[in-house]
N, C-alpha and C positions, 0 to 999 in steps of 0.2 A: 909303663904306667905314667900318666900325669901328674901333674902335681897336685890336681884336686879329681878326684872319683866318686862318686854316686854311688853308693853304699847299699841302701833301702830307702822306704819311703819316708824315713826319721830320719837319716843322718849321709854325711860323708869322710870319706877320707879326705885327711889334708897333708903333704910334706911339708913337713916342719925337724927341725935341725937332724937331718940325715935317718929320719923316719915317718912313718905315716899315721896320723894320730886319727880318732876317729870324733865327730864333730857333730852333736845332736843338734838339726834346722832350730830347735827350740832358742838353743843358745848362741844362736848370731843375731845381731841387732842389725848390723849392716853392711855392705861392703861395698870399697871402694874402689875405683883405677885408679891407679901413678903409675901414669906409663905405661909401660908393659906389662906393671904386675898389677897386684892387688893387697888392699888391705881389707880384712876381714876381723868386723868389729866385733868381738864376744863379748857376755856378761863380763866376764874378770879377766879378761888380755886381748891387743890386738894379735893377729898371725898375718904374714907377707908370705903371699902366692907367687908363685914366677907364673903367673896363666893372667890371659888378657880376661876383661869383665865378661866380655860375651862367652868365652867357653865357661867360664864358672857359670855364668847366669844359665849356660846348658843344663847345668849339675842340679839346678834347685826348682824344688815344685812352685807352679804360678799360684797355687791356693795359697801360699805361706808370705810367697816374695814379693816384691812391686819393684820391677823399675822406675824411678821418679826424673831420673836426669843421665844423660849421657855419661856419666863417671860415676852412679850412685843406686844401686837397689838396696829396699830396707826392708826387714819383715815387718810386714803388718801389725803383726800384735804387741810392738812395741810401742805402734808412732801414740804419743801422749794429745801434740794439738799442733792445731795449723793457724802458722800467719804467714799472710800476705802469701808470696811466693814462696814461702818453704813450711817445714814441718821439720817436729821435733821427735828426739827420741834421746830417753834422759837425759833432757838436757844441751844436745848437742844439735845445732841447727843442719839441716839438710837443704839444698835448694828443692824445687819443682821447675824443672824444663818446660820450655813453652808447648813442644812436643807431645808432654804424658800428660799436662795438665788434667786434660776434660776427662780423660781415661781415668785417674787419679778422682780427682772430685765426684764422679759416676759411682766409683764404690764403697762411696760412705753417706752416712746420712748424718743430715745436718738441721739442726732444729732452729726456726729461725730466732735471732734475739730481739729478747721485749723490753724497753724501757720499765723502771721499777716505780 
């Protein structure tokens, strides 16, 4: 077994200290590469994957996830707002790759702003 597995269409396994916990898509915000592994941001704790971003990014539905940058997918329903080149989710800035941009900006709608 890997150290992250696809569970159902709600959740996955993850190894974490010498067991496999299971991990509802609700409750990750983000995840990251360093390196080789990955960090995987939840509501209330990070967890450290030994799996490269692209096998995890195997593991997770595209309705839910967004790759935004080479080293960073976020779930959707947390991002709060966007500047410039990145986007936030509580609080914590994310870049946008020049790469996912336009793919990015295509699935959200945007209202434009009016002078008061």
């Amino acid at each position: 077994m890997n150290d992250i597995t696809r569970f159902s269409e709600e959740s996955i396994f993850i190894s974490y200290d010498s067991r496999y916990i299971r991990v509802n898509f609700s409750d990750i915000l983000y995840i990251e590469a360093k390196g080789s592994d990955c960090i995987i941001g939840l509501v209330d704790k990070e967890l450290k994957v030994c799996e490269v971003l692209r096998r995890v990014e195997e593991c997770l539905p595209t309705t839910i996830f967004l790759r935004i940058h080479r080293s960073y997918i976020v779930n959707k329903q947390y991002i709060s707002e966007f500047l410039g080149n990145s986007l936030c989710i509580e609080k914590k800035s994310f870049p946008i790759g020049s790469t996912y941009r336009k793919e990015i900006m295509d699935l959200f709608h945007f209202l434009p702003h009016t002078k008061r």
